[in-house]
VEXVO-777190 format. One record per residue: residue in one letter; x, y, z of N, C-alpha, C, O, CB in turn. Coordinates in steps of 0.02 Angstrom, whole numbers, plus 50000, padded with zeros to 5 digits. Glycine has a CB too. Layout:
# VEXVO-777190
AXYZXYZXYZXYZXYZ
...
This chain:
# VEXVO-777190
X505915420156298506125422056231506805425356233507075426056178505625426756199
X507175427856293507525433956286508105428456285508625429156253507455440756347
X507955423156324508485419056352508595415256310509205414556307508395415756408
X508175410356253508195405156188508505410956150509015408856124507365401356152
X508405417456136508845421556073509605422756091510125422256059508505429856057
X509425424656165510315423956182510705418156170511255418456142510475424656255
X510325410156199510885407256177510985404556106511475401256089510975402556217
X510455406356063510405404755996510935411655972511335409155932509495404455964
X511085418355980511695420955963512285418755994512825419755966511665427055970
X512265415756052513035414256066513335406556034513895404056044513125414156154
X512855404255999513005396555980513215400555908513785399255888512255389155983
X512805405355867513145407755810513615408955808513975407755759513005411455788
X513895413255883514505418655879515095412455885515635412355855514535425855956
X514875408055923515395401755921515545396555845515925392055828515055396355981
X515235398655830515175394455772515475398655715515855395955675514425392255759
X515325405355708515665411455655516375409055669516785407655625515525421055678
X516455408755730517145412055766517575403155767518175403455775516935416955875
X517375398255761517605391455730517665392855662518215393255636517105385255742
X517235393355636517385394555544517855396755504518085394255453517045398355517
X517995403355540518355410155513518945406355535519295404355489518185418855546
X519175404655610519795400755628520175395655610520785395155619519765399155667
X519555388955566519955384555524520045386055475520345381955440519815379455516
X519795393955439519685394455350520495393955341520645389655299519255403455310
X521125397955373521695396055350521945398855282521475401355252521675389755350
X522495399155250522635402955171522675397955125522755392155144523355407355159
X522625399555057522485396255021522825395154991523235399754994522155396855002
X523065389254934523675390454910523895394154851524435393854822523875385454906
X523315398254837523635404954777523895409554829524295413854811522945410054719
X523695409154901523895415454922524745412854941525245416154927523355418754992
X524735405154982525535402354991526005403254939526575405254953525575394954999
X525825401854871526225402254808526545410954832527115412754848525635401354719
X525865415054826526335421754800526525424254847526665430054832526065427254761
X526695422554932527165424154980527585419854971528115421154999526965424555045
X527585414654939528465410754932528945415754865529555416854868528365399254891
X528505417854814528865420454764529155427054795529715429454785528435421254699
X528765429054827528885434754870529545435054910529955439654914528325434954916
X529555429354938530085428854997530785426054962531345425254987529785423155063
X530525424754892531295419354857531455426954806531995426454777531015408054787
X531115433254791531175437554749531645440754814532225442154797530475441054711
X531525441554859531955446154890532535444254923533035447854933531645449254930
X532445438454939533205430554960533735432454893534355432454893532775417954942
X533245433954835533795433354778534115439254769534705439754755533535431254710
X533715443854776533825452654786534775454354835535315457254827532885456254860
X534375449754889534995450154946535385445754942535805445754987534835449955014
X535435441254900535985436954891536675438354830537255436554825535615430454875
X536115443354784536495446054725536895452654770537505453454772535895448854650
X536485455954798537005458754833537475459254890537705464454914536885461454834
X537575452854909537875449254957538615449254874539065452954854537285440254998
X538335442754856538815442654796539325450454766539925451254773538275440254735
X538965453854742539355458454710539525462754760539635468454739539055461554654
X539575462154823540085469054866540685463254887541255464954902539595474354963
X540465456354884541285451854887541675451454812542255449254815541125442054913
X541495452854760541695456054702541915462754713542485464754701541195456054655
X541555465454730541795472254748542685471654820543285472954813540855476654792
X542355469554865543075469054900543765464754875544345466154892542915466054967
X543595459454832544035454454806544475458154748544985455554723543595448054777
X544175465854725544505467154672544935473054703545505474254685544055468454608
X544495477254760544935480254804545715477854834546285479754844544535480854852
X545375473754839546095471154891546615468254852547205467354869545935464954950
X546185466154774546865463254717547215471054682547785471254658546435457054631
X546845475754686547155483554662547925484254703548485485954685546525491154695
X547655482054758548055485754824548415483454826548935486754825547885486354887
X548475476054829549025470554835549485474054766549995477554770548665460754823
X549185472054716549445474954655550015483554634550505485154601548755475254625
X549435486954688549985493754670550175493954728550135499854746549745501654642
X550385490454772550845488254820551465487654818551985490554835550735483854834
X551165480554781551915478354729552115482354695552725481854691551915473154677
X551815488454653552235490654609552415496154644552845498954610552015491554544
X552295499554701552545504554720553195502854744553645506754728552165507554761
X553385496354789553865494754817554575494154744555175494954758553595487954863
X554345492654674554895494454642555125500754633555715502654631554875492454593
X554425504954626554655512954601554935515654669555385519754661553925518654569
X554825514654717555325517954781555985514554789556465516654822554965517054857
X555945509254755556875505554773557115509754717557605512954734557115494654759
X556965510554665557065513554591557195521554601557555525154566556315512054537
X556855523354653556835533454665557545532154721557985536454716555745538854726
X557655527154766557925529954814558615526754784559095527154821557635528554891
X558745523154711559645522954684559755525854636560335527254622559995516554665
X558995528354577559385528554509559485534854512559775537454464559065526254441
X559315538254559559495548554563560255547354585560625551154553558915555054649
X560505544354617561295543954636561575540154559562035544154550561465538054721
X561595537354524561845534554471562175539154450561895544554459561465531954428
X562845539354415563315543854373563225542154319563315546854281563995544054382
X563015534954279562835532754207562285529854220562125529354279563295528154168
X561925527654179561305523854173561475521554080561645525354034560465529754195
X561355514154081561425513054028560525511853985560035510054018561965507154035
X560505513053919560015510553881559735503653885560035498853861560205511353825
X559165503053917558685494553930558885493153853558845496653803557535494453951
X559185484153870559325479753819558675476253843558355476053896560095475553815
X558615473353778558055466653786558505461853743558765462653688557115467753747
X558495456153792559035449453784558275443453792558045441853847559855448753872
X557955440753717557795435553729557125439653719556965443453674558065431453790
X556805437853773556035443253813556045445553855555565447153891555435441253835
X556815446953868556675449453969557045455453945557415456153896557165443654060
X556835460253997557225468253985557745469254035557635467354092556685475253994
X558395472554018558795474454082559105480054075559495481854032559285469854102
X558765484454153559045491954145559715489654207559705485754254558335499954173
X560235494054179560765494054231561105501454240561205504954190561345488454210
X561245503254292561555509554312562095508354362562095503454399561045514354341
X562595513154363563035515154411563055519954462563145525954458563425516154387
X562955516854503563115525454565563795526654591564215522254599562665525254653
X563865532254603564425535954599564645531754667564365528454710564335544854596
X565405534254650565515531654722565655536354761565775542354750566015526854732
X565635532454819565355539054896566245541754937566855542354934564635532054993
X565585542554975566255546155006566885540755056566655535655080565885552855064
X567475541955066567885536455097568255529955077568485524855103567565534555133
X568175533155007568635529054964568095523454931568315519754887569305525255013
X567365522754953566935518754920567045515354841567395519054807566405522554921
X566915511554820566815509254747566375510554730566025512754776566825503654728
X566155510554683565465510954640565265506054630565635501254616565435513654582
X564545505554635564085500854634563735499254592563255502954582563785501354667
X563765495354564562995492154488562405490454525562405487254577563175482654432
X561925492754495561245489554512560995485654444561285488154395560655495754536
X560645481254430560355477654374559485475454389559295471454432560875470754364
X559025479754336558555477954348558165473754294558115476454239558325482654368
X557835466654304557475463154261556895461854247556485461154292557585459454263
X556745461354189555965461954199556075453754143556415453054092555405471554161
X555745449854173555615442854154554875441954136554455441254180555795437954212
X554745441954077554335441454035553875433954046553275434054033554735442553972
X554205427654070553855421554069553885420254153553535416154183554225415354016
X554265423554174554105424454274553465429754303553115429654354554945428954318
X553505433954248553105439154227553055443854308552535445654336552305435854190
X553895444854336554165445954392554655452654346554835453054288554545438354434
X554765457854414555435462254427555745462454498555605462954558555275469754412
X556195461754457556995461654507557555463754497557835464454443557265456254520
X557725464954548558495468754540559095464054584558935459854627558455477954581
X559765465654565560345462454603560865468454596560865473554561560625454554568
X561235466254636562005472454640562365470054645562325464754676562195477454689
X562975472054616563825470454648564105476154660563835481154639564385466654598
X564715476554697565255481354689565725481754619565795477054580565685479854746
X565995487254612566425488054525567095488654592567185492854637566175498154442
X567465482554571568125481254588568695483154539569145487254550568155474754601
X568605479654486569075482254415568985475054400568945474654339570045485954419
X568925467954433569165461554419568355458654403567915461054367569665457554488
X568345452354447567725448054433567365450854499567665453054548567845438654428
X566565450354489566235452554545565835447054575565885441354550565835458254529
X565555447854612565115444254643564355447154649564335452754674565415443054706
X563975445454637563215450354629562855445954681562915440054698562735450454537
X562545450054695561825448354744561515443254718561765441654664561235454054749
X560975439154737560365433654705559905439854687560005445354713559925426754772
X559515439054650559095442754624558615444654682558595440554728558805439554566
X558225449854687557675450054749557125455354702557265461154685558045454354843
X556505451754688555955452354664555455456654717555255455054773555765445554645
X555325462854674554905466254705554295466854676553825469254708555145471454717
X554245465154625553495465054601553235458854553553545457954501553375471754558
X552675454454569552575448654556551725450154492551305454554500552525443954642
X551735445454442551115449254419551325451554354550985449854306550875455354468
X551815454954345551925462054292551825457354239552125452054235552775467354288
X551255460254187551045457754122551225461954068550885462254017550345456854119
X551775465354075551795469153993552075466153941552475461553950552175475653988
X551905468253880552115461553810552645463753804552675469053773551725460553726
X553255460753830553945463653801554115467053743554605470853740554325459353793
X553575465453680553665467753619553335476553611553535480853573553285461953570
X552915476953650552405482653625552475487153679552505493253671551575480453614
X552535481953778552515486953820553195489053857553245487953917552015485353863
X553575491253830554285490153879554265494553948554005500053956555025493053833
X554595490853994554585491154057555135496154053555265497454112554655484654097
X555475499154019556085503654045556205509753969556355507653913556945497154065
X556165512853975556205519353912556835523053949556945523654009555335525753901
X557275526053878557955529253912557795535453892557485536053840558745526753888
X557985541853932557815548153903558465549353910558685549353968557275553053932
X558975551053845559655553553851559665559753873559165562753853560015553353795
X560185564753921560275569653919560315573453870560595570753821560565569953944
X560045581953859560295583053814560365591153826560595592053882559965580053759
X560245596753795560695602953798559785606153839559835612053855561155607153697
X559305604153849558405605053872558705599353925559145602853951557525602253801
X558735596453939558695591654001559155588854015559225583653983558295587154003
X559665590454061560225590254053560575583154084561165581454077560435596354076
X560095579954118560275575454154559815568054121559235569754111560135578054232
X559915561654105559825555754092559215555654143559135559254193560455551054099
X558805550454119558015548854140557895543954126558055542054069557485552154116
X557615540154165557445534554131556405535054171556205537854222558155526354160
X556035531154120555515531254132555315524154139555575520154100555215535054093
X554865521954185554735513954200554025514054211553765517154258555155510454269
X553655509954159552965507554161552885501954170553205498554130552635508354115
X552435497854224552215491654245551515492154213551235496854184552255490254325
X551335486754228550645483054220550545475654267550575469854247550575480954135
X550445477554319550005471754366549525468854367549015472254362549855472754411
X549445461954372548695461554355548785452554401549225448354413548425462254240
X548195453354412548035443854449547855442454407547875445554354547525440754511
X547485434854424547205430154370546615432354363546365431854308547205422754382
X546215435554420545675439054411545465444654340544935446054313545715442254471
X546055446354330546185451954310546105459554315545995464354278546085450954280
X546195458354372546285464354421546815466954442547185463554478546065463454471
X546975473154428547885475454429547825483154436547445487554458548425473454342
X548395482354409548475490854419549265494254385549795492354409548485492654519
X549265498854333549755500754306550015509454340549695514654347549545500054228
X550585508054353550975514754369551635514654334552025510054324551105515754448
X551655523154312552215526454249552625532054323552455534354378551625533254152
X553025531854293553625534554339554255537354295554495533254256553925528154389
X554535543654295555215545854272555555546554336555385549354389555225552854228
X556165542954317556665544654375557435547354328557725545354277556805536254433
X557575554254391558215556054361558585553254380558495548954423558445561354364
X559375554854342559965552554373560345559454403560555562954357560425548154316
X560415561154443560645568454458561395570354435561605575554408560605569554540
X561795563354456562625564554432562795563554351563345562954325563135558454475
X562235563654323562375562054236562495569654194562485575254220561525557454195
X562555568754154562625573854089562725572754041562915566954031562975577854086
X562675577353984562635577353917563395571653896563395567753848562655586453888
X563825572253931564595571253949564775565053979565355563053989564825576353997
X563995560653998564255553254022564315547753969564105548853912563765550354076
X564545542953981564875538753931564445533453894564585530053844565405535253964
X563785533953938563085531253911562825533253874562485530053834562645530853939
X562895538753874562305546153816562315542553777561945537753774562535554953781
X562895544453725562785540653653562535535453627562615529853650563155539653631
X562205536853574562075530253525562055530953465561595530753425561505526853532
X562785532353457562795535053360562595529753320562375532153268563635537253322
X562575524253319562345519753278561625518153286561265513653264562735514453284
X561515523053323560345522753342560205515553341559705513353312559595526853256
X560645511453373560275504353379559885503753450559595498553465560865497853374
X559915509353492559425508353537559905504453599559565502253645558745503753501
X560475503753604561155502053635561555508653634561565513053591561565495953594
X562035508053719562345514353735563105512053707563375506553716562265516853824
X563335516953675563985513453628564345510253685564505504353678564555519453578
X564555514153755564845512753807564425510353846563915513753853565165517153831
X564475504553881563815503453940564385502353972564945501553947563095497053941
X564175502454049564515501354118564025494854138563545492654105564475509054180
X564325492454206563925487154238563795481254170563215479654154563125490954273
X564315478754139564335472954106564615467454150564505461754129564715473854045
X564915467854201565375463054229565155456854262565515452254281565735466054273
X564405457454266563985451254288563495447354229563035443354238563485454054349
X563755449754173562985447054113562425450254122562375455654151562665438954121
X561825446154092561265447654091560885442354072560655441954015561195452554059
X560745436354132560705429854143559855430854120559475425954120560985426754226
C-alpha cells in the first residue's frame, strides 16, 4: 500500500507540475503588458523629443546673442572715440547710423564708420573709409549680425540721444531683435557714448525737428 500511494502521488505531482507549465498567459494578460510597455516607450520618447527642443532652442539663443553681441562690442570699441555721430536716416527700409572718430595722434585723418541695418537682408553691417577732403574709398560692407527682424517702421535699430546741458555728451542707443526660422532669438538694447562730442558738435542740431542732423559728417560714400 505504502508503495501504490507513493507512486500514485508522484504521477500527480508530475502531472500538476506538466499542467501549471503549459498553462502559459493569456491574452488579456499579453494585451495589458503591451499597453504597458507602448505607455512608457511613449512616456520616453516624448521626452527624448522635448530636451532636443529644449537644446535646439538653446543653441539658436546662443548662436543668436552671439551674433548680436559681436555688433554691440565692434559698436562699444569705435563709437566712444567718435567726435560727431550723426542722427540714423532711414533711406527706403534700411537704417544708417554714421559717426566720425577723431583723428589720432601723428597726423592721422579721421575716420567714418557707416552702420546698416537692411531690412530685406534682415542683416547688420558696417564699412569705413578715411576723410581725405576728396573722393574716398570705403571698405565692402562686413556683416556682423545675420537674423535681425525689427520692422523698420515701429522697431528702429538706432535712436540718437543729442547732447545736452544733463548729458553732455551724444549717445546713441541700438536695439536688435534676432530670431531663426525657428523662432528662436534673442533681443539686446545697448547705449553707447561718444566721449569727444558736446553740446558744441556740428551734429547736435536739428532745428527743423525732422529727425536729420542739419550738419551730418561721413556723407562722402552715400548710403547704398
Amino acid at each position: 500500500m505504502l508503495v501504490k500511494l507513493g507512486r500514485r502521488d508522484e504521477r500527480a505531482g508530475d502531472a500538476g507540475l506538466s499542467e501549471g507549465a503549459d498553462s502559459g498567459y493569456t491574452l488579456v494578460e499579453l494585451i495589458v503588458s503591451m499597453s504597458i510597455l507602448a505607455f512608457l516607450i511613449a512616456i520616453f520618447m516624448a521626452a527624448i523629443t522635448q530636451e532636443y527642443k529644449n537644446t535646439v532652442r538653446t543653441q539658436a539663443v546662443s548662436t543668436s546673442a552671439d551674433e548680436t553681441l559681436r555688433t554691440m562690442n565692434r559698436l562699444d570699441h569705435t563709437i566712444r572715440y567718435a567726435g560727431a555721430v550723426n542722427r540714423p536716416v532711414e533711406v527706403g527700409t534700411n537704417w544708417y547710423l554714421e559717426y566720425q572718430t577723431t583723428a589720432t595722434l601723428n597726423g592721422a585723418q579721421p575716420v567714418c564708420t557707416q552702420w546698416k541695418f537692411d531690412s530685406t537682408a534682415d542683416t547688420v553691417a558696417y564699412r569705413t573709409w578715411t576723410v581725405t577732403g576728396g573722393a574716398v574709398t570705403p571698405t565692402p560692407f562686413i556683416t556682423t549680425s545675420t537674423h535681425v527682424v525689427n520692422n523698420p517702421a515701429t522697431q528702429q535699430p538706432f535712436t540718437f540721444l543729442p547732447a545736452d546741458p544733463v548729458y553732455t555728451k551724444q549717445r546713441v542707443v541700438v536695439w536688435l531683435i534676432v530670431q531663426n526660422s525657428r523662432g528662436n532669438g534673442a533681443q539686446i538694447q545697448s547705449t553707447f557714448t561718444a566721449l569727444n562730442t558736446s553740446t558744441a558738435t556740428v551734429t547736435n542740431p536739428d532745428l527743423d525737428s525732422n529727425g536729420v542732423s542739419d550738419t551730418q559728417v561721413c556723407q562722402e560714400a552715400g548710403r547704398p
